[in-house]
C-alpha positions as CSV (number, residue, x, y, z in Angstrom):
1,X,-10.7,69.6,-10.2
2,X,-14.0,70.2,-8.0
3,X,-17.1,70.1,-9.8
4,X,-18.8,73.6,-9.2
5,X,-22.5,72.6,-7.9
6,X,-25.2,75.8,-7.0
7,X,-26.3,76.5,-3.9
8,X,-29.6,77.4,-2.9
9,X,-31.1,78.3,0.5
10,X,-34.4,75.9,1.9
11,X,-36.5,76.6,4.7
12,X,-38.3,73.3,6.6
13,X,-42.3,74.0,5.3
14,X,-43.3,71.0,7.0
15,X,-42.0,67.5,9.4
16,X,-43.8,64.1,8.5
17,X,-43.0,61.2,10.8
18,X,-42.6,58.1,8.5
19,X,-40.7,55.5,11.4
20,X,-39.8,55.6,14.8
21,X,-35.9,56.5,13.3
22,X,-36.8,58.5,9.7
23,X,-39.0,61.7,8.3
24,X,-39.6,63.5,5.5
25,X,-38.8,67.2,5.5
26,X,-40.7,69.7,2.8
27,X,-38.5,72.7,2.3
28,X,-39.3,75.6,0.5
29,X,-36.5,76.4,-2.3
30,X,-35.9,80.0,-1.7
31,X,-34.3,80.5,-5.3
32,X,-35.8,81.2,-8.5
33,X,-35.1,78.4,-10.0
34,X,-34.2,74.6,-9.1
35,X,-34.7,71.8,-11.7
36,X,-34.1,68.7,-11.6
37,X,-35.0,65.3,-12.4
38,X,-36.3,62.1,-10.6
39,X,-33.1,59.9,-9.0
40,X,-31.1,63.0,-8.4
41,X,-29.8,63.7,-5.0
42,X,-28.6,67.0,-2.6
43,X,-25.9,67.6,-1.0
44,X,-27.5,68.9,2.9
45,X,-25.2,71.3,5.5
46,X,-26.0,71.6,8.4
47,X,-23.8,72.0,11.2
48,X,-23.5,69.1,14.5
49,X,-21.5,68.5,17.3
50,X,-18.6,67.1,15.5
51,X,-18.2,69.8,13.0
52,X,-19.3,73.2,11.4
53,X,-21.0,73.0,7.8
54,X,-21.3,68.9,8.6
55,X,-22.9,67.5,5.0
56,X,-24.7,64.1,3.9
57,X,-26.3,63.3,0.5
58,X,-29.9,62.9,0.2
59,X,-32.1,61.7,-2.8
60,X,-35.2,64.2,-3.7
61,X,-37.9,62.1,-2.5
62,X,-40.9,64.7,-4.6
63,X,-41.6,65.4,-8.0
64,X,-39.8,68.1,-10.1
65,X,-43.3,69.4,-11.4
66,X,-44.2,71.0,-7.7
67,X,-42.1,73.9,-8.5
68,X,-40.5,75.7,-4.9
69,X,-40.2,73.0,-3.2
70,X,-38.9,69.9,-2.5
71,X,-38.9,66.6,0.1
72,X,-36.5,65.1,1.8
73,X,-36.7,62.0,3.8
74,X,-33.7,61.8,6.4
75,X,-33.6,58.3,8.1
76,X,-31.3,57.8,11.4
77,X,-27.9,55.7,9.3
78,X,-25.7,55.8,12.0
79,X,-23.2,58.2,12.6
80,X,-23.8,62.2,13.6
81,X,-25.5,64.1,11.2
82,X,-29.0,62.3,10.9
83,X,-29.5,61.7,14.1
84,X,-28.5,65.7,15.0
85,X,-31.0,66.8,12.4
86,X,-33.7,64.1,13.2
87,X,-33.5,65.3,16.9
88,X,-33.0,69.4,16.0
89,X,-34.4,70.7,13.2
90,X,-37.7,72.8,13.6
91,X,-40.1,74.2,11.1
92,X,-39.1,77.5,9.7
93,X,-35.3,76.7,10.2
94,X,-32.9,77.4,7.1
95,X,-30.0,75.0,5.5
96,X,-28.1,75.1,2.4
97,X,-28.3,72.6,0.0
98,X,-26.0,72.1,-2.9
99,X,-27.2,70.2,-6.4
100,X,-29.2,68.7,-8.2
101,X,-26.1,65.9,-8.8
102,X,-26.6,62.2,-9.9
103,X,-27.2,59.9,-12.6
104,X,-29.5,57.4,-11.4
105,X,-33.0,56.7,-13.6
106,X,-31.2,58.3,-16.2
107,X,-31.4,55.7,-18.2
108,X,-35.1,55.4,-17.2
109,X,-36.1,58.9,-18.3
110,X,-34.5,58.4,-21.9
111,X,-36.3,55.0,-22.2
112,X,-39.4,56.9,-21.4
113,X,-38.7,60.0,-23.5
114,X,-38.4,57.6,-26.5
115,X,-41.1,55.6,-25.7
116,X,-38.9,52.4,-25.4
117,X,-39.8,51.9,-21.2
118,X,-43.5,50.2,-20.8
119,X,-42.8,48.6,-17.8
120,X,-40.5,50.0,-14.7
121,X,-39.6,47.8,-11.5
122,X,-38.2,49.9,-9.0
123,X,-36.4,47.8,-6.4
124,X,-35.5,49.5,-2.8
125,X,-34.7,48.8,0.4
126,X,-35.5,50.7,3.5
127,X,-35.3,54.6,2.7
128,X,-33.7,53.2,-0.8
129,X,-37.6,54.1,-1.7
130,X,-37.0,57.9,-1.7
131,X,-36.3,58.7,-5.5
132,X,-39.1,56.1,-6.4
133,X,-41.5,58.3,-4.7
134,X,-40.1,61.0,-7.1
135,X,-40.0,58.9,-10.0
136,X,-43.7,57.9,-8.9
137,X,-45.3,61.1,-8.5
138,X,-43.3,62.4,-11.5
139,X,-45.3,59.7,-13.6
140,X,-48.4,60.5,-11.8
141,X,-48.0,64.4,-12.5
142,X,-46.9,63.6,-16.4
143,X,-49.9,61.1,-16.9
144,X,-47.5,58.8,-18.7
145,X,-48.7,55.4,-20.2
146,X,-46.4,53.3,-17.6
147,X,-46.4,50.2,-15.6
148,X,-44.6,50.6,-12.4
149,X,-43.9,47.7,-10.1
150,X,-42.3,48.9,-6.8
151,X,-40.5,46.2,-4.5
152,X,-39.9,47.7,-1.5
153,X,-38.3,45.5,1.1
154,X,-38.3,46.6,5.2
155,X,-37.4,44.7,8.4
156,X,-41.3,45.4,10.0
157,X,-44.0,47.4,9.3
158,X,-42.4,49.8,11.9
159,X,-40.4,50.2,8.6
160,X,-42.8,51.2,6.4
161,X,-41.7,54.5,4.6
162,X,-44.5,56.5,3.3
163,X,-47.1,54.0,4.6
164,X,-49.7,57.0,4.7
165,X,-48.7,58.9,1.1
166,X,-48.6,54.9,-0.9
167,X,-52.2,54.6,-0.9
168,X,-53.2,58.2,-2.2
169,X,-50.2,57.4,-5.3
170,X,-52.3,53.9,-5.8
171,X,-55.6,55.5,-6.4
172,X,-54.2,58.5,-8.5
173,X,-52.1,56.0,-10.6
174,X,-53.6,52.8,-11.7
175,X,-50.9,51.1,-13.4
176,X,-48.9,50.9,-10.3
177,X,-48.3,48.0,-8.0
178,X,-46.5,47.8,-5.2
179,X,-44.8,44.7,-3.2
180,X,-43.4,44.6,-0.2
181,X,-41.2,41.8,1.9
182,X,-41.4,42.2,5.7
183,X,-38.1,40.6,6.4
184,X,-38.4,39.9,10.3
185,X,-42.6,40.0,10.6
186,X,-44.3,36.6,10.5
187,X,-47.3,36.1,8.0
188,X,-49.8,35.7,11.1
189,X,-49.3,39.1,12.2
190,X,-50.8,40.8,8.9
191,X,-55.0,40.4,9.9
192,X,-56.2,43.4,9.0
193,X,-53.2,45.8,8.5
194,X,-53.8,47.2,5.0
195,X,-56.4,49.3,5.3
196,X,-56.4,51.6,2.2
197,X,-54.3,48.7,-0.1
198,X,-56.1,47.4,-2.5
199,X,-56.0,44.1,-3.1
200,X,-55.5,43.6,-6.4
201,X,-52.5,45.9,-6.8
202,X,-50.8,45.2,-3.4
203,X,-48.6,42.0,-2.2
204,X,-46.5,41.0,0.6
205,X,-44.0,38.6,1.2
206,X,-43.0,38.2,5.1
207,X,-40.0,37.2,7.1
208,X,-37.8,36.8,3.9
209,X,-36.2,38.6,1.5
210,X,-37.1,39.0,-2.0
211,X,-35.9,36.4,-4.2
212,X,-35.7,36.0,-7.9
213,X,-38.6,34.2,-8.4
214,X,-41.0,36.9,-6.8
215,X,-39.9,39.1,-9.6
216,X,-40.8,36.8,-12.0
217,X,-43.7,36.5,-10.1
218,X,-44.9,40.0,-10.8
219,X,-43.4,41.1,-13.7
220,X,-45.8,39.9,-16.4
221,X,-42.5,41.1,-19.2
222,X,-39.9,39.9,-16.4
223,X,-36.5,39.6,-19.2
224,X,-37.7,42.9,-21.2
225,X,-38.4,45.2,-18.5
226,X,-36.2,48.3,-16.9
227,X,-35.1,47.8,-13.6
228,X,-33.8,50.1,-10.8
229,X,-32.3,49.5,-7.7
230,X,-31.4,51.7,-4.7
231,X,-30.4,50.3,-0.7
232,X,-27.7,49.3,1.0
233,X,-24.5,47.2,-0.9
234,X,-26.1,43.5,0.8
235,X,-29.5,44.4,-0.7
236,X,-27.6,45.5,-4.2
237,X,-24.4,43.2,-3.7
238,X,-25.3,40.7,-1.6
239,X,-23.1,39.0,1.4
240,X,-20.4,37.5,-0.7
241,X,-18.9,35.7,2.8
242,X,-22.3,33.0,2.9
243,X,-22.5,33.5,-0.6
244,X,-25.9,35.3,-0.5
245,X,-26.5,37.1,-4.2
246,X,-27.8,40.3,-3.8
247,X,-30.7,41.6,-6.3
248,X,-28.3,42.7,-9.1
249,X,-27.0,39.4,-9.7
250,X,-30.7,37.6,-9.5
251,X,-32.0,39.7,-12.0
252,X,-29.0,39.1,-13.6
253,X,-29.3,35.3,-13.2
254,X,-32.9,35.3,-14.3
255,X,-31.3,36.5,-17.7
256,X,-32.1,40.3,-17.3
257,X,-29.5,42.1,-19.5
258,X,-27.1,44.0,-17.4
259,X,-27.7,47.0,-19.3
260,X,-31.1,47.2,-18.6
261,X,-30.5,47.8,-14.7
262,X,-29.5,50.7,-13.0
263,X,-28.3,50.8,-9.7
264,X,-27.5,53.1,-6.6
265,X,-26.4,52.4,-3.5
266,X,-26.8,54.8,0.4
267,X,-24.7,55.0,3.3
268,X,-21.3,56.2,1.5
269,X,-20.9,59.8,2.6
């Protein structure tokens, strides 16, 4: 039986280049009311080429306390309706989205709620970051007493979703760190590129991928933390064919109870 989701209408408020292949969209929710919480997702129509009332999922990427509207951050994934709406939509266009659906950080809020969640690593890859930035500026708006450690992993800083909005969260929250892992940059390219980072609560790795022992690196509570992860299924599953773990099963590994990681995956439409 379907699930029966409301429907609201949005109208594009604002366009943010973020990469060369992905921006964020603020809509204005032209409904009276649309809750939801950090980790949920949308269901976006628009329609392309291919087909009338075309549809992809996409996480809320802004807190649920800035009431009437919301972000979206649309990255070009391959097939038609990304790069349709990347290249088309204007400011002052309407869509439909359907939702709030999803589970993920679920677990998160109710460790907060009960005061059981002191520490949060949010692992991401690529535009994996988008419910983080929720979750973050969520935290931010709430004033809770929470350590956030955000591992967000990009090929090059051409990458580097929400380069601009990071800083601004880093000197409104000051329990959050962030680390990133430039997979294809070398380290001799970095002089002088962090303007606005500051040093003690920023860290790079470069032309790598995160490995175990950079979480244990960072996470001062590394076995009792929560962790959350959002990317593609190599960055969540790893490459099972060269036997590459992905970062479920190195936390995992490192003796991080399973049930103490959430996980979602993008890409599936």
């Amino acid at each position: 039986m379907r699930e029966e989701r409301d429907t609201h209408l949005v109208e594009v408020l604002g366009i943010s280049d973020e990469t060369p292949d992905a921006k964020t969209y603020d809509f204005e929710v032209k409904s009276s009311h649309f809750d939801f919480l950090p980790g949920q997702e949308v269901k976006l129509y628009a329609d392309t080429p291919p087909k009338k009332s075309d549809w992809r999922f996409y996480s809320l990427a802004s807190s649920p306390l800035k009431r009437g509207q919301i972000q979206l951050t649309i990255k070009h994934e391959g097939g038609a309706f990304a790069p349709h709406f990347l290249s088309n939509a204007r400011v002052g266009d309407r869509y439909v989205i359907e939702g709030p659906v999803g589970k993920f950080l679920t677990k998160g809020h109710r460790l907060i709620s009960e005061g059981r969640a002191k520490t949060m690593v949010l692992l991401a890859a690529s535009s994996g970051i988008s419910p983080f930035k929720s979750l973050i500026e969520y935290s931010v708006d709430k004033a809770l007493d929470l350590d956030i450690i955000l591992m967000h992993s990009v090929k090059t800083r051409s990458d580097w979703i929400y380069k601009s909005v990071l800083p601004r969260l880093l000197e409104r929250c000051s329990q959050l760190r962030l680390v990133y892992a430039f997979t294809r940059e070398r380290e001799s390219l970095y002089h002088n590129d962090f303007n606005g980072y500051p040093s003690d609560r920023f860290r790079y790795v470069a032309n790598r991928r995160f490995q175990l022992e950079d979480v244990v690196a960072h996470v001062p509570d590394f076995a009792d933390s929560y962790y959350a992860i959002c990317g593609g299924i190599t960055f969540i599953g790893g490459i099972k064919a060269i036997g590459e773990p992905g970062m479920l099963q190195k936390l995992i590994n490192g003796g991080v109870p399973r049930e103490s990681i959430e996980i979602v995956s993008f890409g599936a439409k």
